[in-house]
C-alpha positions as CSV (number, residue, x, y, z in Angstrom):
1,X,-5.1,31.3,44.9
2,X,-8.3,29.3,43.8
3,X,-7.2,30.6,40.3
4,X,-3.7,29.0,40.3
5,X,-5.5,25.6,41.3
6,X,-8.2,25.3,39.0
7,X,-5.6,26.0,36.2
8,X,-3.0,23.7,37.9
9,X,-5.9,20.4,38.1
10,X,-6.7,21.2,34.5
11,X,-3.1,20.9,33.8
12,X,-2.6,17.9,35.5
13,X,-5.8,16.3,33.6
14,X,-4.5,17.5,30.4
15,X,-1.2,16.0,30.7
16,X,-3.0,12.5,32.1
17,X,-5.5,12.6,29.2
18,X,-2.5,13.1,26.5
19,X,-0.6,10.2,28.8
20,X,-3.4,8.1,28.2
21,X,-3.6,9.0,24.5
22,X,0.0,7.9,23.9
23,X,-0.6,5.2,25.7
24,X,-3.0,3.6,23.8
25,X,-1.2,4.1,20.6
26,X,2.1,2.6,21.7
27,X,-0.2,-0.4,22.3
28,X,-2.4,-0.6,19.2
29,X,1.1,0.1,17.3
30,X,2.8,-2.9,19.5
31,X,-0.4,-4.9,18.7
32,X,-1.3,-3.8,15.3
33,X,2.7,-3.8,13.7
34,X,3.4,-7.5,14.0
35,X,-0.5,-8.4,12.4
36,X,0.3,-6.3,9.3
37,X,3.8,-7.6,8.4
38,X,2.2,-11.4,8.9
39,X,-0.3,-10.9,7.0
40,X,0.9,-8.7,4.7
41,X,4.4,-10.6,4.4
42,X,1.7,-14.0,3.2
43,X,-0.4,-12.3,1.2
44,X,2.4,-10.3,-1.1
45,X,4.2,-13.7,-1.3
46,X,1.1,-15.1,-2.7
47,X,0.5,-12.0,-4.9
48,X,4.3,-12.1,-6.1
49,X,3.6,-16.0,-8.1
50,X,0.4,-15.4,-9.3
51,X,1.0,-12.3,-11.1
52,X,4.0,-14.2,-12.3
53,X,1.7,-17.1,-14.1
54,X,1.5,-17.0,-17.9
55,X,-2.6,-16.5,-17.8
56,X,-2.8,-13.3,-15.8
57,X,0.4,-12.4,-18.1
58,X,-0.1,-8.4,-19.1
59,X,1.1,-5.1,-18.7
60,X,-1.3,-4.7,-15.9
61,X,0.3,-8.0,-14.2
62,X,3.0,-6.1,-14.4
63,X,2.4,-3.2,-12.3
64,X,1.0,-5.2,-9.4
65,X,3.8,-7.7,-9.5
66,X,6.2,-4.7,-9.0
67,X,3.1,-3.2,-6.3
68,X,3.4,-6.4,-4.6
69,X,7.3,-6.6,-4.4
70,X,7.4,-2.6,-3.6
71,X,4.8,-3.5,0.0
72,X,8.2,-5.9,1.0
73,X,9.8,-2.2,1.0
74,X,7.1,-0.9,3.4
75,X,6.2,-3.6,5.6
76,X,10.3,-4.2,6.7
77,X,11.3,-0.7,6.3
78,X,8.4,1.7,6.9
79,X,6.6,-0.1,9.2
80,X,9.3,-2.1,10.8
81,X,11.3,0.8,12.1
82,X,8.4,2.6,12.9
83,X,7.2,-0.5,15.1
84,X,10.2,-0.8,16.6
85,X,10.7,3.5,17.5
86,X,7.0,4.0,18.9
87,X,6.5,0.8,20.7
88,X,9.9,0.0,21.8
89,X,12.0,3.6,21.8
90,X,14.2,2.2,19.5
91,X,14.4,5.1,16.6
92,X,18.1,5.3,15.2
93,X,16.5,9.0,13.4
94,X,16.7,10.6,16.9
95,X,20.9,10.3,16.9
96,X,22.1,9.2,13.1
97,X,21.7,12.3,10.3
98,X,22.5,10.1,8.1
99,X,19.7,7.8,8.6
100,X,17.3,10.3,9.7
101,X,17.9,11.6,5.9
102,X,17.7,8.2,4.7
103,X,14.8,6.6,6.5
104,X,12.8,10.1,5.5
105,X,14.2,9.9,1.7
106,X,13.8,5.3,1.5
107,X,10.4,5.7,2.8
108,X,8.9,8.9,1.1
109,X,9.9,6.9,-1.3
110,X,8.3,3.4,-1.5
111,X,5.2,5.0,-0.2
112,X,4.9,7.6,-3.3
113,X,6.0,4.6,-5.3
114,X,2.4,3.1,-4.5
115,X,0.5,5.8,-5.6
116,X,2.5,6.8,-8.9
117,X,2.2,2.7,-9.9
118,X,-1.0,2.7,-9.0
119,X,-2.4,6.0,-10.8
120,X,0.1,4.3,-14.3
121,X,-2.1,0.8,-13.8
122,X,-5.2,3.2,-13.8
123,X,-4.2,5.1,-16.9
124,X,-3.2,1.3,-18.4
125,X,-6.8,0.2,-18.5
126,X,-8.1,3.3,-19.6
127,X,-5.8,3.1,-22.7
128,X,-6.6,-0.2,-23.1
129,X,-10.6,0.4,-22.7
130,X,-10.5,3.2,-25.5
131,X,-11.8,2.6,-28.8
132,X,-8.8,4.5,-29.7
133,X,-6.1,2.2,-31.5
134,X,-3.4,3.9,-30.6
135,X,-4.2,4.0,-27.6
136,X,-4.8,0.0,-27.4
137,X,-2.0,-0.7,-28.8
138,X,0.5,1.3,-26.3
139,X,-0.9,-1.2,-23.7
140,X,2.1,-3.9,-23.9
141,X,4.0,-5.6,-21.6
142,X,7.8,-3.5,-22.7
143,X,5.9,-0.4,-22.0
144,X,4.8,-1.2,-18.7
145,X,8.5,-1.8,-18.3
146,X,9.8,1.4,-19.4
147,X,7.2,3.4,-17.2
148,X,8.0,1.5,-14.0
149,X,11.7,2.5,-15.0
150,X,10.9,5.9,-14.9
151,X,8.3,6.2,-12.4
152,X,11.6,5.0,-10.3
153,X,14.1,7.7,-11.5
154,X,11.6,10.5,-11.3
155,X,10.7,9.8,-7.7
156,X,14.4,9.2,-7.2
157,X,14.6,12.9,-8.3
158,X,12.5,15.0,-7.2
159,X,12.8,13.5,-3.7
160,X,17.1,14.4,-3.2
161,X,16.4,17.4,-1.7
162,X,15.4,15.4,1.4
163,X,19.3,14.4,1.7
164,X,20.1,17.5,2.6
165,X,17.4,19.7,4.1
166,X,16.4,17.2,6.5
167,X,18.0,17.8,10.8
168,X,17.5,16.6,13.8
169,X,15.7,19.4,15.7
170,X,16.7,19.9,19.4
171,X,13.3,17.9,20.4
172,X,15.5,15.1,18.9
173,X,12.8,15.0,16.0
174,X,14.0,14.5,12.5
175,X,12.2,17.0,10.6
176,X,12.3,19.3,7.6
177,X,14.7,22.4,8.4
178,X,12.5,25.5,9.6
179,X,12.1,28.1,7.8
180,X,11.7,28.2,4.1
181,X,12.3,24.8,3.1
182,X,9.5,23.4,6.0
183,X,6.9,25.7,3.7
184,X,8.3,23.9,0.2
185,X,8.1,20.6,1.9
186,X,4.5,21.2,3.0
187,X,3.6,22.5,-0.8
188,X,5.4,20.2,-2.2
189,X,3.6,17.0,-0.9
190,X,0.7,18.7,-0.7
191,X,0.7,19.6,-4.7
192,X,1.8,16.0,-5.0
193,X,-1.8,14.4,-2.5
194,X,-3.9,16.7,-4.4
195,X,-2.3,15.8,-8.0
196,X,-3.0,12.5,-7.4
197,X,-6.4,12.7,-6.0
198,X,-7.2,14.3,-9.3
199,X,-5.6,12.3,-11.7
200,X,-7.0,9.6,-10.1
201,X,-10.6,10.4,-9.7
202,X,-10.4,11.7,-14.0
203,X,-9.0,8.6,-14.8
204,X,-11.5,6.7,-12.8
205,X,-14.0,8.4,-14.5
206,X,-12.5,7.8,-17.7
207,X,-12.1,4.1,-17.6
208,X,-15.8,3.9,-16.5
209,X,-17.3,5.8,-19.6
210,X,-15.1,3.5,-21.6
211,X,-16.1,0.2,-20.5
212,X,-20.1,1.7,-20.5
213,X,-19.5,2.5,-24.2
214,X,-17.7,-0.7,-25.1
215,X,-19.8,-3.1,-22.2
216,X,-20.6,-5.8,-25.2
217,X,-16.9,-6.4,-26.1
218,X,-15.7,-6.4,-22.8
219,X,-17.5,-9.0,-21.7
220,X,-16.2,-11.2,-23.8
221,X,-12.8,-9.9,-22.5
222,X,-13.5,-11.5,-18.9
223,X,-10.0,-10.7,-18.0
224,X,-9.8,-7.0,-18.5
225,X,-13.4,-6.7,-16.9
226,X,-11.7,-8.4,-14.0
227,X,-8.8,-6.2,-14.0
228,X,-10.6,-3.1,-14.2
229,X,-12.7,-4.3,-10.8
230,X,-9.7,-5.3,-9.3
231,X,-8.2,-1.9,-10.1
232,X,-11.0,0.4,-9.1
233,X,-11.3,-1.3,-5.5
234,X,-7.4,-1.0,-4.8
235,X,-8.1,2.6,-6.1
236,X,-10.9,3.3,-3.4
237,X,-9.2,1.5,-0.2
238,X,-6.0,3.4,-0.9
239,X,-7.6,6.5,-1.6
240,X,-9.5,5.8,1.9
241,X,-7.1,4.5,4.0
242,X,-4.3,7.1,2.7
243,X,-5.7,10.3,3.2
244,X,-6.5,10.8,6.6
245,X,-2.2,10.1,7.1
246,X,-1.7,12.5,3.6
247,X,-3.2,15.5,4.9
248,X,-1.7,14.9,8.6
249,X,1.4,14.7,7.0
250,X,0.7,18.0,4.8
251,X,-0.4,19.7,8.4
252,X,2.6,19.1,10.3
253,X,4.8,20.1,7.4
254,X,2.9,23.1,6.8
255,X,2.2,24.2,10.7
256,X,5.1,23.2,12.6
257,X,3.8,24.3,16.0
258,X,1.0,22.0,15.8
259,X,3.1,18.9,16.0
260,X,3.5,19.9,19.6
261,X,-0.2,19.1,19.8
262,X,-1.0,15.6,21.5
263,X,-4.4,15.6,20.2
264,X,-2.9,15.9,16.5
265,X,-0.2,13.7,17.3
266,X,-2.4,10.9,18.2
267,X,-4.5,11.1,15.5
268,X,-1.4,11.4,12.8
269,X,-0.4,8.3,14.7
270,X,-3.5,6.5,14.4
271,X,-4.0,7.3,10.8
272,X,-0.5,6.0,10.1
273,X,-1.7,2.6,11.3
274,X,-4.6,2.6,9.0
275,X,-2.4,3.9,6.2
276,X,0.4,1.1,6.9
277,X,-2.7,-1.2,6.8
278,X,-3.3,-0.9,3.0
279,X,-0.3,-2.5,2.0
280,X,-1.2,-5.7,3.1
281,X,-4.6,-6.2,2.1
282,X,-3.9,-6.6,-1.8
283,X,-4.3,-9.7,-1.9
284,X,-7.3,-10.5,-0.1
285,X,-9.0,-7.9,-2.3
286,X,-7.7,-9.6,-5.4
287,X,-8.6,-12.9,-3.9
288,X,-12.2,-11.8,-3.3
289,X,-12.9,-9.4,-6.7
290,X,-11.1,-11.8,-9.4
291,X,-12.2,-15.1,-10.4
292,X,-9.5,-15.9,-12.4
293,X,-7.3,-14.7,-9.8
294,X,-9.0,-17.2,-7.5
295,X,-8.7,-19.9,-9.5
296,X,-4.4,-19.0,-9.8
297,X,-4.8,-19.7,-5.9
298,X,-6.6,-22.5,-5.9
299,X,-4.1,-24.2,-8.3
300,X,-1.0,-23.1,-6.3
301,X,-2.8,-24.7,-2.8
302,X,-3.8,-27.9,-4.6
303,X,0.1,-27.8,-5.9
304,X,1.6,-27.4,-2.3
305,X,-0.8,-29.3,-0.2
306,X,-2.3,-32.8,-2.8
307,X,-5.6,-33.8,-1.8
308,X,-6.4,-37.4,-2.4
309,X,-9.6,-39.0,-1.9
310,X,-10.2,-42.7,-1.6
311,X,-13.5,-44.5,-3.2
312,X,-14.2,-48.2,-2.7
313,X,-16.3,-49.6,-5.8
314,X,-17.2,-53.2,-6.6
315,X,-13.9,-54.6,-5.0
316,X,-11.5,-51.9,-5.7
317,X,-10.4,-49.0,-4.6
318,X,-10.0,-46.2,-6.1
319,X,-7.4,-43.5,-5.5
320,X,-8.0,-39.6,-6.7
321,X,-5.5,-37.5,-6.8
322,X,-6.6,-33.9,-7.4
323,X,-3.7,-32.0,-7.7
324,X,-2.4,-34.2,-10.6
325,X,-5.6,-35.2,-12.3
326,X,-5.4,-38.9,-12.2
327,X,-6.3,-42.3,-10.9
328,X,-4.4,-45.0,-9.6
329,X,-6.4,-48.6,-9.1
330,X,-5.3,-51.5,-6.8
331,X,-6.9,-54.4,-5.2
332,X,-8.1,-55.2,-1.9
């Protein structure tokens, strides 16, 4: 008898404690959604015209103008949704196949998108750091082009097979079918995680050796030094933020019982929120690593909001307007 009570109290405080776990994600997620899609939404805006501008014009530009419109993707598809299933029930996946298959395929998606880019913009400045001249000179604008056209078909691709292998399990989850294909899915993005980890870190490594063994003509290429700082911190918050929710994600697709666990659950939750959060802070990074990049934003703010300043001097006064660069005189 005392037996069947202990265990049934340390039921009941297990089920509180994994009631008061999912609690406090609903309200970080209710909280925390709305902050990155503001934020993010003003800073990718911001990100979208100055890569546009003539004097940060390359085929690095490139790849974080596409970056930048790609985190639209995420922030009003990815995290939207998911805002709106966790914090307000509201989760179309649980009823609709078709958009069970569809969210799953759209947002496996944009997110891989992000790395892919990212790892191409890596491999871009190490080309471009390389005393090799062919390598330099396959660093141009029309090639940036034609990767980011095939970065999109090959991710296109090799993610159909969630069209079809993806169901709506009888926990009203929309998950990989059990069985075989649940083990390929698990393999599959966790060959793709690991790949990129990899490719990443080599390149990384790469790039650096370069710009030690060319450090006197890259300083007089302040751009490209900027670049490659800008680069290798986007590299290092993604690769932090990311792979706590990469290997959750590998764990539930490889061990399907343990996404009954609340414990895991809350903790695949919570790193979602922390992954979600590294598509919004581009800009701010760019903004603080980037002079030049600063100085693009300075020149858009002066644009939008004129600052004039008013001098009085021997009888006059005397009107500056910064945001055009010249003076107007009148008397008093």
């Amino acid at each position: 008898m005392l037996t069947y009570i202990s265990r049934r109290k340390m039921n009941n405080q297990s089920l509180t404690i994994n009631n008061d776990l999912n609690n406090i994600y609903v309200k970080l997620n209710i909280i925390s959604g709305p902050i990155i899609i503001c934020i993010g939404t003003i800073g990718n805006i911001f990100s979208i015209y100055i890569f546009s501008q003539p004097s940060l014009r390359s085929s690095f530009s490139n790849y974080s103008l596409v970056l930048s419109i790609n985190n639209f993707f995420v922030l009003y598809f990815g995290v939207l949704t998911r805002w709106l299933a966790h914090g307000f029930n509201q989760d179309l996946t649980r009823y609709s196949l078709f958009f069970c298959r569809f969210r799953t395929f759209f947002s496996y998606f944009i997110y891989q998108f992000t790395s892919f880019l990212t790892l191409t913009a890596l491999i871009d400045r190490w080309c471009a750091s390389s005393s090799n001249r062919r390598r330099q000179k396959s660093v141009t604008i029309r090639n940036s082009y034609r990767f980011i056209v095939f970065i999109i078909l090959f991710l296109l691709l090799i993610h159909l097979h969630i069209l079809i292998y993806f169901e709506i399990d009888n926990y009203r989850i929309c998950r990989p079918q059990i069985g075989f294909y649940t083990q390929f899915f698990g393999i599959f993005h966790l060959t793709i995680a690991i790949g990129f980890l990899s490719l990443t870190i080599l390149f990384s490594l790469l790039t650096i050796i370069n710009v030690r063994k060319k450090c006197y003509r890259l300083r007089q290429h302040r751009l490209d030094n900027q670049l490659i700082l800008m680069l290798f911190v986007h590299v290092i918050q993604y690769v932090m933020l990311s792979l706590p929710f990469l290997l959750a994600m590998v764990l539930s697709a490889l061990l399907p019982s343990i996404n009954k666990n609340k414990n895991f659950i809350f903790i695949q939750n919570l790193s979602r929120i922390t992954f979600n959060t590294s598509f919004c802070i581009d800009f701010y990074i760019d903004l603080i690593c980037a002079r030049l990049y600063r100085h693009e934003f300075i020149k858009l703010v002066r644009r939008l909001c004129p600052i004039k300043k008013t001098k009085v001097l021997c009888g006059h006064t005397v009107r500056f307007n910064l945001s055009e660069n010249k003076t107007f005189y009148s008397s008093l």
